[in-house]
C-alpha positions in Angstrom: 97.1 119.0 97.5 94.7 116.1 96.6 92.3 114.6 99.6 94.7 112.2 100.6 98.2 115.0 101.3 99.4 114.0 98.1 100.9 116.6 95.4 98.4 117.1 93.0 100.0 119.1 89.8 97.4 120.2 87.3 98.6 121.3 83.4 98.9 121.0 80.1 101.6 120.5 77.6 103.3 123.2 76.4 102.3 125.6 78.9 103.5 127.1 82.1 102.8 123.8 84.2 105.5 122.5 82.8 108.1 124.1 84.8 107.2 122.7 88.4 106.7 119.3 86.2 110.2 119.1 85.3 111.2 120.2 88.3 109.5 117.7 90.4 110.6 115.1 88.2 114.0 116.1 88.8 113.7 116.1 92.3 112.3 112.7 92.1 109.6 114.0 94.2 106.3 112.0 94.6 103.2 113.8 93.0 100.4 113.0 90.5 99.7 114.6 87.1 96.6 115.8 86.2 96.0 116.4 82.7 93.4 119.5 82.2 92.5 119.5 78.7 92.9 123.1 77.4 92.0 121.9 73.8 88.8 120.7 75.3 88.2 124.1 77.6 88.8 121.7 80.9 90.2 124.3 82.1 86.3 125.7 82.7 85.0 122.9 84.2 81.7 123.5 86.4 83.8 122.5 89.1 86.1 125.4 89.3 83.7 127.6 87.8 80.9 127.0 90.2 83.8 128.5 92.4 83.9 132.0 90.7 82.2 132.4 87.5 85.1 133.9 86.1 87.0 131.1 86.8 90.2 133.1 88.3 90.3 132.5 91.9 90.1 128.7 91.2 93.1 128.3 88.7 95.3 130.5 90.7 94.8 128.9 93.8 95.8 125.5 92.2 99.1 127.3 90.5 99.9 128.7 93.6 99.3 125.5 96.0 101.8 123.6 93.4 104.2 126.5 93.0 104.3 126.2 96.9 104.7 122.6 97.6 107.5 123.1 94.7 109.5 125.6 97.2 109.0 123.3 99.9 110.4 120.8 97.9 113.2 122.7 96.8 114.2 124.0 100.1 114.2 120.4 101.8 116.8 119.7 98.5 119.4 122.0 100.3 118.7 125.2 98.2 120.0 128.3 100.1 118.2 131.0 97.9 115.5 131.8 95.6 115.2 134.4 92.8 111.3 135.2 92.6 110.2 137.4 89.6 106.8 139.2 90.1 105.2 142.1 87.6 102.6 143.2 90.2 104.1 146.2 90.6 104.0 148.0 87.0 101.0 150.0 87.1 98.6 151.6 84.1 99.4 152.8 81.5 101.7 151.2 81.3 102.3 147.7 78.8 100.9 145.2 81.2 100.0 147.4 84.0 98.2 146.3 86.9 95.6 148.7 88.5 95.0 148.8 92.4 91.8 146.6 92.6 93.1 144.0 90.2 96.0 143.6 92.4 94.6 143.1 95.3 92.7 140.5 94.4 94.3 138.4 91.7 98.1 139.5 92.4 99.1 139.9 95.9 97.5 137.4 98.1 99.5 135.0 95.8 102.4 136.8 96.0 102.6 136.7 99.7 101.9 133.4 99.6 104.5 132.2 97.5 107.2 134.7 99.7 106.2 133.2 102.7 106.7 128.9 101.1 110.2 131.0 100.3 111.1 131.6 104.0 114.1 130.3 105.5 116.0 130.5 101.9 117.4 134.0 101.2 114.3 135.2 98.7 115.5 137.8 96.1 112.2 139.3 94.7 113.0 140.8 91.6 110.1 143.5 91.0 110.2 143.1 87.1 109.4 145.7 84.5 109.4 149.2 84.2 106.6 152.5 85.4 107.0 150.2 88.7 104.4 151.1 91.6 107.7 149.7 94.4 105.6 150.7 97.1 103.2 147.9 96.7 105.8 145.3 97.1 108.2 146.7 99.8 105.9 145.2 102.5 106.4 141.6 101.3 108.4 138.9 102.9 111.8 139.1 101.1 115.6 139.7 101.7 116.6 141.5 98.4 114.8 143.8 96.3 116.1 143.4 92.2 114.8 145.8 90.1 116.2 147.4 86.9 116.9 150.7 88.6 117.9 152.4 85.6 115.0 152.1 83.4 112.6 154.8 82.7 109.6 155.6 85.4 111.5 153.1 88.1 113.2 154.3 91.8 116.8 154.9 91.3 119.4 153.1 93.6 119.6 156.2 96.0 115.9 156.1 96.2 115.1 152.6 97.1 117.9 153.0 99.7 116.0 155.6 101.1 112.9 153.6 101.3 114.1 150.2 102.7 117.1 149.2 104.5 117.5 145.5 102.9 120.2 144.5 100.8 119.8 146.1 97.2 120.5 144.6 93.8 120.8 146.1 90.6 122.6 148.9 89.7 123.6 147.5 85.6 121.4 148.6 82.7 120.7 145.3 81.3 119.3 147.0 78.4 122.1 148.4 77.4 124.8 146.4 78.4 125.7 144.9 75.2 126.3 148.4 73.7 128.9 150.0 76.4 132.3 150.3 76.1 134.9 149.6 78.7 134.4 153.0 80.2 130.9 153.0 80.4 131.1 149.5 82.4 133.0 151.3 84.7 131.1 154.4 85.1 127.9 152.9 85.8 129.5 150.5 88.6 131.2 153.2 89.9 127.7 155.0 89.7 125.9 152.3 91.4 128.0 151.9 94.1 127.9 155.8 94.8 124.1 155.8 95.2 123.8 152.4 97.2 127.1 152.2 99.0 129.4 149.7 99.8 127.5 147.7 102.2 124.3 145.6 101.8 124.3 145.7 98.0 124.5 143.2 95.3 125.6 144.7 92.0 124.2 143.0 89.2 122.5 143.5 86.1 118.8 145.3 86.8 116.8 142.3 84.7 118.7 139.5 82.5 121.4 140.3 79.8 121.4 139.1 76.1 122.7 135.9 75.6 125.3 138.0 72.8 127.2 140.2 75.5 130.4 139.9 74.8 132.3 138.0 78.1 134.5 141.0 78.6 131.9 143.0 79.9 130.9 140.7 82.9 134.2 140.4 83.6 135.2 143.9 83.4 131.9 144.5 85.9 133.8 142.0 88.4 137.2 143.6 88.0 136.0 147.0 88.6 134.2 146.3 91.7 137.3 144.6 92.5 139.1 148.0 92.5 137.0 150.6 93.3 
């Protein structure tokens, strides 16, 4: 927020600013753009870097104060429900594992902020990856926990049932999807529905599906559920 309560969005083309850019300007929202120079290091300005040397703290308080206002602005649009994707849960050694004291400092302060700007929309956090850490997330502000349940190192359906009683999505292997056959389609729903039963669950894909599956498998995931 600049001085005055106005939106302040700071970026640079062709990076992540970009998506609350086009997003404002599709809401026809008010705000001004502030061009930081990344080609110039602007992004290390004394400014912000007299704030923390490393000049961390500063930038993500900026992302997260626009990615806020954003989900204000999208809420007072009518939206119902937000699908919020975090990795702070995959932990070393895993690829792009975060450990405990990193978190806690440069992850989860955001990520509660950004579930709380959510509230009053249904908030689906979808807890990304895989070697997740789900314990460091269940105490966030959400309704729905997404999380590709049958990957490698994560909770299975059955277990995150056992550790939280909000409605559960997942239960698909996205990474597999494109190669099942019929049968296998139907297994796994059939599966998924056995560990997380019938009520308070959302079956879906764990994470998103190539843009090559074949249409009859969605379909046959909607038909099945539709008989069992």
């Amino acid at each position: 927020m600049s001085a005055g309560g106005g939106l302040r969005l700071f970026g640079h083309p062709s990076t992540a600013s970009m998506i609350p850019h086009l997003l404002l300007r599709e809401l026809d929202a008010p705000f001004e753009w502030v061009h930081v120079d990344r080609t110039r290091d602007a992004h290390k300005a004394p400014d912000d870097l007299r704030l923390n040397p490393n000049g961390l703290i500063p930038m993500l308080e900026r992302v997260c104060d626009a990615l806020r206002d954003s989900m204000h602005a999208v809420s007072e649009a009518g939206c119902d429900g937000v699908f919020y994707s975090i990795n702070g849960a995959i932990t070393p050694p895993a690829k792009r594992g975060i450990d405990d004291a990193t978190y806690r400092t440069f992850v989860r302060p955001y990520e509660i902020r950004m579930a709380e700007a959510m509230a009053g929309m249904v908030r689906v956090l979808h807890v990304h990856g895989s070697s997740l850490t789900i314990e460091r997330v269940l105490d966030c502000p959400f309704e729905v926990p997404s999380v590709s349940d049958r990957l490698k190192g994560n909770p299975t359906l059955a277990e995150l049932r056992g550790l939280t009683d909000r409605r559960l999505m997942g239960g698909i292997d996205e990474s597999s999807i494109i190669e099942m056959s019929l049968p296998e389609v139907r297994a796994q729903v059939r599966d998924a529905i056995a560990q997380a039963g019938r009520e308070r669950f959302i079956l879906s894909p764990g994470c998103t599906i190539p843009t090559q599956t074949p249409r009859y498998l969605p379909k046959a995931l909607r038909e099945t559920v539709e008989t069992v």
